[in-house]
DSSP file (Angstrom, degrees, kcal/mol; ACC not computed):
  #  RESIDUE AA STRUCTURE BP1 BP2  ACC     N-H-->O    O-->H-N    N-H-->O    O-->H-N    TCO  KAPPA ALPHA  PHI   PSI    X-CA   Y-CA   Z-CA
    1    1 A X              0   0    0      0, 0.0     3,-0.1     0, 0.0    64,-0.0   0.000 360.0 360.0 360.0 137.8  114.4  103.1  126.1
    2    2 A X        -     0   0    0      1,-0.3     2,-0.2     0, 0.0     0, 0.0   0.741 360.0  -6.0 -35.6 -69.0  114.7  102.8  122.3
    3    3 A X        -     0   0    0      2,-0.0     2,-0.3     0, 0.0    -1,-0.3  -0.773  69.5-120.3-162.7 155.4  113.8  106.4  121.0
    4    4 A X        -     0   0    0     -2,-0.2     2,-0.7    -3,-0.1     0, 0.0  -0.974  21.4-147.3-120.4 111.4  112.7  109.5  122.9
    5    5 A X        -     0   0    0     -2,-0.3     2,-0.9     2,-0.0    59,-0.0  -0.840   7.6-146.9 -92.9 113.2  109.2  111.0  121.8
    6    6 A X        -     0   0    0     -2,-0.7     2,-0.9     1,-0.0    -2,-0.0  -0.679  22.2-160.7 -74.7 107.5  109.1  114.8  122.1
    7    7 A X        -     0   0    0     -2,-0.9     2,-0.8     2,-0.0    -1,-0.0  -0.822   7.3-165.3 -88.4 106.2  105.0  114.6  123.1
    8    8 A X        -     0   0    0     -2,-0.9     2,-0.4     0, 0.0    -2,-0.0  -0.760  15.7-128.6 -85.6 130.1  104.0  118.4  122.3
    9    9 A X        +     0   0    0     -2,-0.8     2,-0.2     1,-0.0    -2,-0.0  -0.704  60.2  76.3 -90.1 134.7  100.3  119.2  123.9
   10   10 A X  S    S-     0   0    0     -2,-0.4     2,-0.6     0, 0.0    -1,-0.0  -0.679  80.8 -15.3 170.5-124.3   97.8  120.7  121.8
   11   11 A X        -     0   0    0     -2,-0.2    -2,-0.0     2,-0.0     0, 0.0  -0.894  51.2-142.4-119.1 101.1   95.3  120.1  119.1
   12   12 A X        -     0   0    0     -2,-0.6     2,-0.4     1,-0.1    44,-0.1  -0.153  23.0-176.0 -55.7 144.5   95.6  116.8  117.1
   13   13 A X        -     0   0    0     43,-0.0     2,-0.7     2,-0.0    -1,-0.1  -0.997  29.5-119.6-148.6 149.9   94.8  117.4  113.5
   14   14 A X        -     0   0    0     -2,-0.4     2,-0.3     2,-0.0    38,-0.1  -0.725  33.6-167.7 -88.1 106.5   94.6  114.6  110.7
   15   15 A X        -     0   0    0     -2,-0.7     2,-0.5     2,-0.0    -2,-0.0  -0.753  12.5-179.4-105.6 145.2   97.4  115.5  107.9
   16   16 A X        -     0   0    0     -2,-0.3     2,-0.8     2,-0.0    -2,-0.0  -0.944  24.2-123.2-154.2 165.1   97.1  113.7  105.0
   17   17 A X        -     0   0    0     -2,-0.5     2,-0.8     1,-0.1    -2,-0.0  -0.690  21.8-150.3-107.0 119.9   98.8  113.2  101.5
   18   18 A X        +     0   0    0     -2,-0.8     2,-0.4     1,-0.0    -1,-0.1  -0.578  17.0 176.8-116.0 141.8   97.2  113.5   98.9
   19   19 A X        -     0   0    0     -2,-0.8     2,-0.4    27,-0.2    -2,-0.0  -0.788   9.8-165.5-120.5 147.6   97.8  111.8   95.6
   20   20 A X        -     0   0    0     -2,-0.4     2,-0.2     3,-0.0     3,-0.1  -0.876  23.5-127.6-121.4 173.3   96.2  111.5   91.9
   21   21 A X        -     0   0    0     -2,-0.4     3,-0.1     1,-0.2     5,-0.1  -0.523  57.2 -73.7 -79.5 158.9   96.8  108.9   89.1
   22   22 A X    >   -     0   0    0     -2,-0.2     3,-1.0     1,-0.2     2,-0.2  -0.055  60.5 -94.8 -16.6 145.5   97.7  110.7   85.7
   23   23 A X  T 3  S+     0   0    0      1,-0.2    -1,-0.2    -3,-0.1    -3,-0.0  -0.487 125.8  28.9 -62.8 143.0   94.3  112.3   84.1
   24   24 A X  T 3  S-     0   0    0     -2,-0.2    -1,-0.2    -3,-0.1    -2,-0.1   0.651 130.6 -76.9  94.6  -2.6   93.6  109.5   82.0
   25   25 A X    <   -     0   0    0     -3,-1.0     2,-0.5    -4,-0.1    -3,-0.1   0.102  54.0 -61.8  68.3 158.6   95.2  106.7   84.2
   26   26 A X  S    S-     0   0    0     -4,-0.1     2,-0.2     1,-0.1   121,-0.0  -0.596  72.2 -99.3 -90.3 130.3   98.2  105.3   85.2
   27   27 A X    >>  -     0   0    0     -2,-0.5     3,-2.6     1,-0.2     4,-1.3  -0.367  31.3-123.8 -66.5 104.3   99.9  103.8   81.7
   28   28 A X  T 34 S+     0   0    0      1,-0.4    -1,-0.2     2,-0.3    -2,-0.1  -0.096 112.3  57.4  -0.3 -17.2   99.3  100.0   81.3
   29   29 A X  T 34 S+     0   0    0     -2,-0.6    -1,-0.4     2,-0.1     4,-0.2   0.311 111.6  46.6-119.0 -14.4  102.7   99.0   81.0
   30   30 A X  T X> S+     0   0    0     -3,-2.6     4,-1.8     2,-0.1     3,-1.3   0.667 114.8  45.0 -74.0 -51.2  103.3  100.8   84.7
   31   31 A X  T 3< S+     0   0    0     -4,-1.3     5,-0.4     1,-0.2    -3,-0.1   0.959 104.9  67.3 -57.0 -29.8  100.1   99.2   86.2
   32   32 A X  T 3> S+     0   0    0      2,-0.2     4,-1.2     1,-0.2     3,-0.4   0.908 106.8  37.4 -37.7 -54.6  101.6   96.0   84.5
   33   33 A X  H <> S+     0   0    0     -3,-1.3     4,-2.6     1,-0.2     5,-0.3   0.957 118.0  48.5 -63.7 -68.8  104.6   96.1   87.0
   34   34 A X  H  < S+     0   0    0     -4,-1.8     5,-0.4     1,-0.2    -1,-0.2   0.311 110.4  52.4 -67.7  15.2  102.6   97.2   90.2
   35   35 A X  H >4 S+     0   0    0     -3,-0.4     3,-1.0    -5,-0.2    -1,-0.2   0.405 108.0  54.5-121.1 -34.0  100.0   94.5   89.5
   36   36 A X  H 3< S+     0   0    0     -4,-1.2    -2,-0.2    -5,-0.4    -3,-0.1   0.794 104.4  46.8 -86.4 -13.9  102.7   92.0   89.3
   37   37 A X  T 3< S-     0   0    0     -4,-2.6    -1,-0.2     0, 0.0    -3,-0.1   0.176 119.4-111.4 -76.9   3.9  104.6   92.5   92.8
   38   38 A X  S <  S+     0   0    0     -3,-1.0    52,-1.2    -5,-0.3     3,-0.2   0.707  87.5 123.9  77.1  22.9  101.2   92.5   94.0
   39   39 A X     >  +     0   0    0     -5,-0.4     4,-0.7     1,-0.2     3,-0.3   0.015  41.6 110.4-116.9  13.3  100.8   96.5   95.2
   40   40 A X  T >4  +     0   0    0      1,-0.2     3,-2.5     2,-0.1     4,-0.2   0.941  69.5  65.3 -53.0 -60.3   97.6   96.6   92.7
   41   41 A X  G >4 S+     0   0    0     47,-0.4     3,-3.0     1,-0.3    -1,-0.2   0.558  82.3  76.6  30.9 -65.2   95.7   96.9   96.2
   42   42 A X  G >> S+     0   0    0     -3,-0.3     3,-1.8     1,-0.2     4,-0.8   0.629  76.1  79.6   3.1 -50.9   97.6  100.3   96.5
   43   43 A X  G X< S+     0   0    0     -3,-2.5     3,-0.8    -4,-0.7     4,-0.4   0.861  92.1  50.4 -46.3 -42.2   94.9  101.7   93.9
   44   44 A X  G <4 S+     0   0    0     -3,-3.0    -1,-0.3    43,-0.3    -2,-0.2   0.337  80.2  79.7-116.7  32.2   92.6  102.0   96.6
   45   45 A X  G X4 S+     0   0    0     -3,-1.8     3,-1.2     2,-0.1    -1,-0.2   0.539  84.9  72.9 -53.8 -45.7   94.3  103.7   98.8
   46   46 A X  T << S+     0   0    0     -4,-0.8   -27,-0.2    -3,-0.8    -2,-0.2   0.860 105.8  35.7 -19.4 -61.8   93.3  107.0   96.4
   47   47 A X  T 3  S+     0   0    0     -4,-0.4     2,-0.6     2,-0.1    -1,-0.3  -0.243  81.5 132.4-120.8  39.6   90.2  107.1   97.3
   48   48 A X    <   -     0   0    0     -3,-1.2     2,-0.1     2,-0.0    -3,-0.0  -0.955  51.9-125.9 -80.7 109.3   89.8  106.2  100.7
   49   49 A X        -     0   0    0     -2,-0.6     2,-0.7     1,-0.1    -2,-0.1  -0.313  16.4-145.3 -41.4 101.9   87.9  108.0  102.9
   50   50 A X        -     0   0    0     -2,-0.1     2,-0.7     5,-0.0    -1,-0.1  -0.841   5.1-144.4-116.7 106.3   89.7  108.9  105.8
   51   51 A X        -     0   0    0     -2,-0.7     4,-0.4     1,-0.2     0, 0.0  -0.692  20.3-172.7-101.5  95.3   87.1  109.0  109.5
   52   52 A X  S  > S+     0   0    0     -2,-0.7     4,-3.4     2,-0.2    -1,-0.2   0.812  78.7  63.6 -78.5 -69.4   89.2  112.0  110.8
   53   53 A X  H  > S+     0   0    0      1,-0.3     4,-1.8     2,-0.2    -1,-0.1   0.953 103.0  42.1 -44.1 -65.8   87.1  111.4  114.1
   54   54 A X  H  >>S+     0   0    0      1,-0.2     4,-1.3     2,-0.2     5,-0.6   0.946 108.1  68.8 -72.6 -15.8   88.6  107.4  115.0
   55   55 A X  H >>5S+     0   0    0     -4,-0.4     4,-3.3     1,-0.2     3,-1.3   0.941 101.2  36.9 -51.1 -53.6   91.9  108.7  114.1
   56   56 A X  H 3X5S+     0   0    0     -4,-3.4     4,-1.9     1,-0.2     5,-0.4   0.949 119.7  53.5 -56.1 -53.3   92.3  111.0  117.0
   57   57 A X  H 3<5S+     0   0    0     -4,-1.8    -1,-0.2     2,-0.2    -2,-0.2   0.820 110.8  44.3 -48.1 -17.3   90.6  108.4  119.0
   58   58 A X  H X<5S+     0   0    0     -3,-1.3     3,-3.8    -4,-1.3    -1,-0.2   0.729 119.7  41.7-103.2 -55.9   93.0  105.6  117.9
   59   59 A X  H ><<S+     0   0    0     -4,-3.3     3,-1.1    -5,-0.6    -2,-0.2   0.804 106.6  58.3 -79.7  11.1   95.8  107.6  118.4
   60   60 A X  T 3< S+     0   0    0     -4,-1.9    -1,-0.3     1,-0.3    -2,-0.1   0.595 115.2  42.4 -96.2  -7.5   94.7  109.4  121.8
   61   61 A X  T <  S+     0   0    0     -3,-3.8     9,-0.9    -5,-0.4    -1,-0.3  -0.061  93.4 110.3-125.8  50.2   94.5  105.5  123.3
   62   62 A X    <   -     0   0    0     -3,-1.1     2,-0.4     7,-0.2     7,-0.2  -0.713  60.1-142.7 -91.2-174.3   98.2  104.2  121.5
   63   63 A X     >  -     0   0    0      5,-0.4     4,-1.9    -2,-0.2     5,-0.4  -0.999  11.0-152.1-142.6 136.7  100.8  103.6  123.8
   64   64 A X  T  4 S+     0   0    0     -2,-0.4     3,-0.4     2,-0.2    -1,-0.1   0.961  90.0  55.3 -68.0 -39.8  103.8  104.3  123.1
   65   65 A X  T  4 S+     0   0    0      1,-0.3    -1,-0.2    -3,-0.1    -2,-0.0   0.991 121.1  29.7 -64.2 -51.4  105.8  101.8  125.3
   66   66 A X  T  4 S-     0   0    0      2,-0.2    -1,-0.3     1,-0.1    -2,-0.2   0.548 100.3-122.1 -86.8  16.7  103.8   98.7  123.6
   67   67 A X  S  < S+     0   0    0     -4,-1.9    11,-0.4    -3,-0.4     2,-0.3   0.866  70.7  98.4  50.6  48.7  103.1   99.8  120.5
   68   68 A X  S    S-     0   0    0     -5,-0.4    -5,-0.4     9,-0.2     2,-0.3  -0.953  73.1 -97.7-164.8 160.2   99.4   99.4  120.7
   69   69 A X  E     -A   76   0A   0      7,-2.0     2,-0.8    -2,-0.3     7,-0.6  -0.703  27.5-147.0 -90.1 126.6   96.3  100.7  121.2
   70   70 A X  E     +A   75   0A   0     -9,-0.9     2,-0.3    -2,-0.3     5,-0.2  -0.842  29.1 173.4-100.8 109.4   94.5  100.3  124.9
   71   71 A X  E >   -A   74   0A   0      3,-1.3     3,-0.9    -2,-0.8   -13,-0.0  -0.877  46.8-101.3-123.1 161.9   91.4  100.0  124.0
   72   72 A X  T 3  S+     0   0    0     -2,-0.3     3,-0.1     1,-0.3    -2,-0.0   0.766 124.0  53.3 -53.7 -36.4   88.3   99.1  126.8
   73   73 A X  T 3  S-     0   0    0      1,-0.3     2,-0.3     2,-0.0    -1,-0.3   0.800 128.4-101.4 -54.4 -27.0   88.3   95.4  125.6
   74   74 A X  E <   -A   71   0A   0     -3,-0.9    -3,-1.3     2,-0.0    -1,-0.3  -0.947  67.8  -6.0 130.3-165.7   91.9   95.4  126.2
   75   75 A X  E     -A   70   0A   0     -2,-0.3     2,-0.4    -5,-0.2    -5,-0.2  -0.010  53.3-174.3 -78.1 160.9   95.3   95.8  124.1
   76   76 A X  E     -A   69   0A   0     -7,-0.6    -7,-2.0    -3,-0.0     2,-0.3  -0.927   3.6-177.7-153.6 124.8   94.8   95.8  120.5
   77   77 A X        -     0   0    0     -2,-0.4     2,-0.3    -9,-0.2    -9,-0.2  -0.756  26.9-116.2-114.6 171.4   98.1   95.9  117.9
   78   78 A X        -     0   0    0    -11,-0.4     2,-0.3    -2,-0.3     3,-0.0  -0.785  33.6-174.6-103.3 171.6   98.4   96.0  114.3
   79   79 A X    >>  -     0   0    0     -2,-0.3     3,-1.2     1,-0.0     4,-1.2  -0.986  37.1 -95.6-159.6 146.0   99.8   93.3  112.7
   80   80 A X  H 3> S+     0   0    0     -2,-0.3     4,-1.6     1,-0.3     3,-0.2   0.831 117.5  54.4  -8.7 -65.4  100.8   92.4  108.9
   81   81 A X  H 3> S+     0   0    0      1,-0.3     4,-0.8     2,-0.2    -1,-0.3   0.847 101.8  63.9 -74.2 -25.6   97.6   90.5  107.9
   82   82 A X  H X> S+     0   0    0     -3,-1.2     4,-2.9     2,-0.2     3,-1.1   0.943 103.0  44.7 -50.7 -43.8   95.8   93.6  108.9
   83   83 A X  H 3X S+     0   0    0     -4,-1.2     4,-1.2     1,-0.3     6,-0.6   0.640 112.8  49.5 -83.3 -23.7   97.3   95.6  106.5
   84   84 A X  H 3< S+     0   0    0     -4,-1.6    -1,-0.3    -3,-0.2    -2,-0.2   0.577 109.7  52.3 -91.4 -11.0   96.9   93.3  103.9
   85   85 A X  H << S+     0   0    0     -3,-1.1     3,-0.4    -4,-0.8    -2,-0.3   0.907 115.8  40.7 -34.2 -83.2   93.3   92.8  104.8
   86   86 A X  H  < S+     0   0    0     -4,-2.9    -2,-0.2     1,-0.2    -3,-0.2   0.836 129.3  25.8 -64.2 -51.6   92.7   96.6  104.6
   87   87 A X  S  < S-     0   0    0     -4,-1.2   -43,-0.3    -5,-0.1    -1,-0.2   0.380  95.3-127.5 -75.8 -20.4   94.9   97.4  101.3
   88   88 A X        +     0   0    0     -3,-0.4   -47,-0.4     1,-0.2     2,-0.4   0.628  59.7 139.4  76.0   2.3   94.8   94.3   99.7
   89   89 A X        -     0   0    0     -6,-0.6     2,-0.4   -48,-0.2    -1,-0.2  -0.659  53.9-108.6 -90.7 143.5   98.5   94.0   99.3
   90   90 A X        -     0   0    0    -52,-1.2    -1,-0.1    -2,-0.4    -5,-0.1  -0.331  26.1-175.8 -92.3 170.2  100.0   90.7   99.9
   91   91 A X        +     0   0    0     -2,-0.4     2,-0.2    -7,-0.1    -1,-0.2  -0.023  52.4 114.3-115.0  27.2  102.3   89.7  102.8
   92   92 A X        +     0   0    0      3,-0.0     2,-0.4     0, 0.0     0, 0.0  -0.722  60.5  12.5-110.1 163.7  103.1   86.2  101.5
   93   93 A X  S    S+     0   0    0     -2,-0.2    -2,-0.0     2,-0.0     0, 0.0  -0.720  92.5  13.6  99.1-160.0  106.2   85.1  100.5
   94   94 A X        -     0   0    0     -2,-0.4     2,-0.5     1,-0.0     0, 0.0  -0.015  64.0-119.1 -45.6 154.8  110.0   86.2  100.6
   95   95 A X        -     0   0    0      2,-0.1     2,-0.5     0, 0.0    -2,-0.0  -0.977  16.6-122.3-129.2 148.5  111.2   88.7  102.6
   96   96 A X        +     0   0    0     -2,-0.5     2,-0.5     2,-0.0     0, 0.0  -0.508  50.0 147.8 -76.6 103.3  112.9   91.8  101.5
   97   97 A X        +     0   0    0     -2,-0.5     2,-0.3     2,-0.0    -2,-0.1  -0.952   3.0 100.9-144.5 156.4  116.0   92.1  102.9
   98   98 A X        -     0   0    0     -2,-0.5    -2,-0.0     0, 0.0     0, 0.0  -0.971  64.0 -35.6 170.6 177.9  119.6   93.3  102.5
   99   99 A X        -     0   0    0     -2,-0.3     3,-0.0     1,-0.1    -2,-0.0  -0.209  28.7-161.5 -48.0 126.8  122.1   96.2  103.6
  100  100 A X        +     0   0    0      1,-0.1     2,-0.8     2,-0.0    -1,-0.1   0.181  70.0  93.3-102.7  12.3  121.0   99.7  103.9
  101  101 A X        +     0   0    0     32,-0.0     2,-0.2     3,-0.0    -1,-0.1  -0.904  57.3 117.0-127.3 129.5  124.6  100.9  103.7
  102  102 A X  S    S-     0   0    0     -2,-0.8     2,-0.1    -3,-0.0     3,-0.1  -0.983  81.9 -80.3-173.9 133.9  124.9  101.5  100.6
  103  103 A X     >  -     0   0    0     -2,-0.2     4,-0.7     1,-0.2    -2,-0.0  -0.684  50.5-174.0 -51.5 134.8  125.6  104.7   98.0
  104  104 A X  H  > S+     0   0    0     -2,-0.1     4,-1.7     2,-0.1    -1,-0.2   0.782  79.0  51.4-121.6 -40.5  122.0  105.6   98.3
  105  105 A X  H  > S+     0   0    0      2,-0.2     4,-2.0     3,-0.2     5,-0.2   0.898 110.6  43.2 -65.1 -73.1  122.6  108.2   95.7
  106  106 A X  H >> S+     0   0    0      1,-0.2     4,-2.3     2,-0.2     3,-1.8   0.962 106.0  63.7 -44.9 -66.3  124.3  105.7   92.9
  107  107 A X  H 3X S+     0   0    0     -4,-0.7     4,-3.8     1,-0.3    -1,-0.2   0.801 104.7  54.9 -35.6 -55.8  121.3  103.1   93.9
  108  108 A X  H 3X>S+     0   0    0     -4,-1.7     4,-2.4     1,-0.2     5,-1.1   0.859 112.5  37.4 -48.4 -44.8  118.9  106.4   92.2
  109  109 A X  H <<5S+     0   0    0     -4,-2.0    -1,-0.2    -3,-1.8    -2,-0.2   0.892 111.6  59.3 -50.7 -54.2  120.5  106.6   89.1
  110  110 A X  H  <5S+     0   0    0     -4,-2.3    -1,-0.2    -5,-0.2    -2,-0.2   0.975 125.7  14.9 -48.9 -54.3  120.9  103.2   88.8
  111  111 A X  H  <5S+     0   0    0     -4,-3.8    -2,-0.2    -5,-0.2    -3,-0.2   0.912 136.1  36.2 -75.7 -40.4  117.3  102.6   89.0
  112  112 A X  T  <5S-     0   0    0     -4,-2.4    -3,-0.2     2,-0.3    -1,-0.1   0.932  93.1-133.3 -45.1 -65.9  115.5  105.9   88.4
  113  113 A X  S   <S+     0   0    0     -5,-1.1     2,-0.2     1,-0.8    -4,-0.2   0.693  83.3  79.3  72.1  36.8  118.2  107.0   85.8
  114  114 A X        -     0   0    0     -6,-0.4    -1,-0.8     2,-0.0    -2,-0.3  -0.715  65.5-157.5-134.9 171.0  118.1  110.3   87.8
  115  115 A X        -     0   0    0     -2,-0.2   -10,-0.1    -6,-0.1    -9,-0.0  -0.348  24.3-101.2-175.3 121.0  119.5  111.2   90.7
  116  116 A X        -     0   0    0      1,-0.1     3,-0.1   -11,-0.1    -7,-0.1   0.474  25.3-148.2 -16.5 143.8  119.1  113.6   93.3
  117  117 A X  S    S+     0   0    0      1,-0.2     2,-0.5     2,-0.1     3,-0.2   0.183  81.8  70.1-104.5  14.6  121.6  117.0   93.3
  118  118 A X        +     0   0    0      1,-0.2    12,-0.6    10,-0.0    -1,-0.2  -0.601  51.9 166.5-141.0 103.7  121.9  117.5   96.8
  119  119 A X        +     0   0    0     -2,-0.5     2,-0.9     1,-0.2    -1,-0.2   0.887  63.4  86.9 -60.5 -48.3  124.3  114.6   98.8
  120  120 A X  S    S-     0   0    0     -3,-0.2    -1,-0.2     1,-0.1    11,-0.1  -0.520  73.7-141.7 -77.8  86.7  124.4  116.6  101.6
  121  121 A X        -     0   0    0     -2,-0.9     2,-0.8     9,-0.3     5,-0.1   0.453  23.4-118.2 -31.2 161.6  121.8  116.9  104.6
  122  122 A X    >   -     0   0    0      3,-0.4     3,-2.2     1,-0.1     5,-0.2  -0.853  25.1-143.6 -79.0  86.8  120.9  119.7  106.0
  123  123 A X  T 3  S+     0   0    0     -2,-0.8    -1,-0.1     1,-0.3    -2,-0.1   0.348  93.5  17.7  -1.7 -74.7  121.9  119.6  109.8
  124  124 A X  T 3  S+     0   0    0     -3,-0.0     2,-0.5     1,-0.0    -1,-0.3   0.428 128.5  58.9 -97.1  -8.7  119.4  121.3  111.9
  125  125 A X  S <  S-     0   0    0     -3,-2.2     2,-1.4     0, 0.0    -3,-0.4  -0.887  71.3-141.0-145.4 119.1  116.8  121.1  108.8
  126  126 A X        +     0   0    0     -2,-0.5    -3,-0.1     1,-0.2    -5,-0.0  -0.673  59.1 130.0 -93.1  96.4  115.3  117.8  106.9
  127  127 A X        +     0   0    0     -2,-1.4     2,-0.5    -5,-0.2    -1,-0.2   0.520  30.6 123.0-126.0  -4.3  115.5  119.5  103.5
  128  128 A X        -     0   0    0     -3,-0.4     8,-0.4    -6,-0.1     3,-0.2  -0.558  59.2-144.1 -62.2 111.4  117.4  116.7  101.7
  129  129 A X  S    S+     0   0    0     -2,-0.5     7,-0.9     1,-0.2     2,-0.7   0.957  98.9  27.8 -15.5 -63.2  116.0  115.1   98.6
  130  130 A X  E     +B  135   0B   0    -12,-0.6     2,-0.4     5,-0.2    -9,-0.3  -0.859  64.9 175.9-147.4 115.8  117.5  112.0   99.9
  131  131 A X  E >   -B  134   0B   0      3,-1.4     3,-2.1    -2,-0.7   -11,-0.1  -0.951  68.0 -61.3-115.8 110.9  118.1  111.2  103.7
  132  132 A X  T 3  S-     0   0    0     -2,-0.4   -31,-0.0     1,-0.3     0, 0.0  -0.106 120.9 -16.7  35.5-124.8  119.5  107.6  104.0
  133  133 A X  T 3  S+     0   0    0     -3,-0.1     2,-0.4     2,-0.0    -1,-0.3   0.054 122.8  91.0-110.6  60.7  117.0  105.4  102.7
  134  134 A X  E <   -B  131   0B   0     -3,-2.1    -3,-1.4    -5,-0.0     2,-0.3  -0.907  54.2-174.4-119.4 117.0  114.1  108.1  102.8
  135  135 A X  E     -B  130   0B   0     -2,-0.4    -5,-0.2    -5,-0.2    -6,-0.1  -0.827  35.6 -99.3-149.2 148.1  113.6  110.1   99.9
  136  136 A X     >  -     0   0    0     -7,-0.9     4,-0.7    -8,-0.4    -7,-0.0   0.168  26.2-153.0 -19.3 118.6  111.3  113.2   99.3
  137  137 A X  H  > S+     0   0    0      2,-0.2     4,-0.8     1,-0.1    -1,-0.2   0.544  98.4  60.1 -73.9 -19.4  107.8  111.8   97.3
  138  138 A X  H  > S+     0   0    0      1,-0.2     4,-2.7     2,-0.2    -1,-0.1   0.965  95.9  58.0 -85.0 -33.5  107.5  115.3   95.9
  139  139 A X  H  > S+     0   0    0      1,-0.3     4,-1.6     2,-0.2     5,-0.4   0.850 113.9  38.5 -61.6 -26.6  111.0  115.1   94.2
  140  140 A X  H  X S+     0   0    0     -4,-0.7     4,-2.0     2,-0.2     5,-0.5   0.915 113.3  51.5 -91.4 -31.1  109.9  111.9   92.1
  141  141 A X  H  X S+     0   0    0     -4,-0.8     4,-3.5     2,-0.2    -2,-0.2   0.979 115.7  43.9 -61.0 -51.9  106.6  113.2   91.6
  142  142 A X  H >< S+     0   0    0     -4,-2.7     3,-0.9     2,-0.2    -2,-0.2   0.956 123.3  36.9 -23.0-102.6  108.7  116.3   90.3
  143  143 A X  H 3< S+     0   0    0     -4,-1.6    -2,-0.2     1,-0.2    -3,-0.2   0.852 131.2  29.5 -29.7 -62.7  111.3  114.0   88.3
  144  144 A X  H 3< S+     0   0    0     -4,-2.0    -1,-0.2    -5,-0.4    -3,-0.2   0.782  82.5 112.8 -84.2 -29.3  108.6  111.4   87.0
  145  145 A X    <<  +     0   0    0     -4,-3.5     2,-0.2    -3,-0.9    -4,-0.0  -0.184  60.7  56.2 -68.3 166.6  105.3  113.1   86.7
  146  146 A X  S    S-     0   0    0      2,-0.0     2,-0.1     0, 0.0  -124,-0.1  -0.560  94.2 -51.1 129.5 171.4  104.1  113.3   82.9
  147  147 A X        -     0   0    0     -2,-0.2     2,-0.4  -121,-0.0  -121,-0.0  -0.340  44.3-122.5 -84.6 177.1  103.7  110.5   80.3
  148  148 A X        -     0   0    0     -2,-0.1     2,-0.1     1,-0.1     3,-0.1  -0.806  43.2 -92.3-107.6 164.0  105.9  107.9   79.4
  149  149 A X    >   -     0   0    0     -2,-0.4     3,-0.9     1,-0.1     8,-0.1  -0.265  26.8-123.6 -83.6 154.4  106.8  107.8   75.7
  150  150 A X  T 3  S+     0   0    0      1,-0.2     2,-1.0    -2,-0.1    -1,-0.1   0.972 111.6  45.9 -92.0 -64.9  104.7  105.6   73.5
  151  151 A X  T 3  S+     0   0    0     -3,-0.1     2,-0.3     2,-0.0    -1,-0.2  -0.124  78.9 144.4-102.6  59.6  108.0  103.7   72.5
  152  152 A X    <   -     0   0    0     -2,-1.0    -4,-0.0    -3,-0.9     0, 0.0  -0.603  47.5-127.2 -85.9 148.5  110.0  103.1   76.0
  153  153 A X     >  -     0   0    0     -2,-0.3     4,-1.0     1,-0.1    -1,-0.1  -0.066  32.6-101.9 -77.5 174.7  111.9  100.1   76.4
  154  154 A X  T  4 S+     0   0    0      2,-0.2    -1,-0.1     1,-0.1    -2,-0.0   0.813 122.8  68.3 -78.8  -7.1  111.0   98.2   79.4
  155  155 A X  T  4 S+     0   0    0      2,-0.1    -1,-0.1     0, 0.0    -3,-0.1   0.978 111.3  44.8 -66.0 -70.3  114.2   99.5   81.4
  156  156 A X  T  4        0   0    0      1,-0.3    -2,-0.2   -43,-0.0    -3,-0.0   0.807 360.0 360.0  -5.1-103.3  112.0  103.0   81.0
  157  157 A X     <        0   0    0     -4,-1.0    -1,-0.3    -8,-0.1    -2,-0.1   0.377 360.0 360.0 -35.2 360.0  109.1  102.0   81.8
């Protein structure tokens, strides 16, 4: 076996995260970037409606061992082109790939031009900014939210 899933029994509930664009929109010289790696698609992810009902239903027939859903027709998986179907991002191309071990820390600065204050996880406790190559969505939202300056260079930006 792989990984060990702790199954707790109780009452499934649908969590979800919720995110806005800037009042006003996200600033043209951002959308610029994210329209050109192709994650424009992303956008409408905002406002998607989320049918609460087939979730618990999807996830009360996955399985853990095949990764898929047993559904009455038979097995059902997700697959790439689904996702790019549903979201509209593409899946064509390169693939992203390289070393995860790595200063994970430096790699923020470099790119951000921040970087998280706290190197050291927490033990028992995921309370790290930045856990391998995981890091916290509220801390950039924190770090990033606001406008950008009418005359940032394109390293900014």
């Amino acid at each position: 076996m792989l990984f060990r899933v702790q199954v707790v029994p109780g009452e499934l509930k649908c969590r979800r995260r919720s995110c806005e664009l800037p009042q006003g929109g996200l600033d043209p010289r951002i959308a610029h970037y994210i329209t050109e790696v192709g994650f424009e698609g992303l956008f409408k992810v905002l406002d998607m409606e989320v049918d609460h009902a087939l979730i618990i239903a999807l996830v009360e027939r996955w399985c853990l061992e095949t990764h898929a859903f047993h559904l009455p027709h038979g097995e059902m998986g997700i697959t790439l082109q689904d996702i790019e179907v549903m979201l509209g991002v593409l899946v064509d191309g390169l693939l992203v790939i390289g070393s995860v071990r790595m200063d994970w820390f430096g790699l923020c600065h470099d790119l951000l031009g921040h970087q998280p204050l706290d190197p050291v996880p927490h033990p028992h406790e995921n309370k790290s900014i930045l856990a391998g190559v995981r890091i916290k969505v509220s801390w950039l939202e924190t770090r990033f939210r606001g406008t950008l300056a009418t005359d940032a260079t394109n390293d900014v930006v």
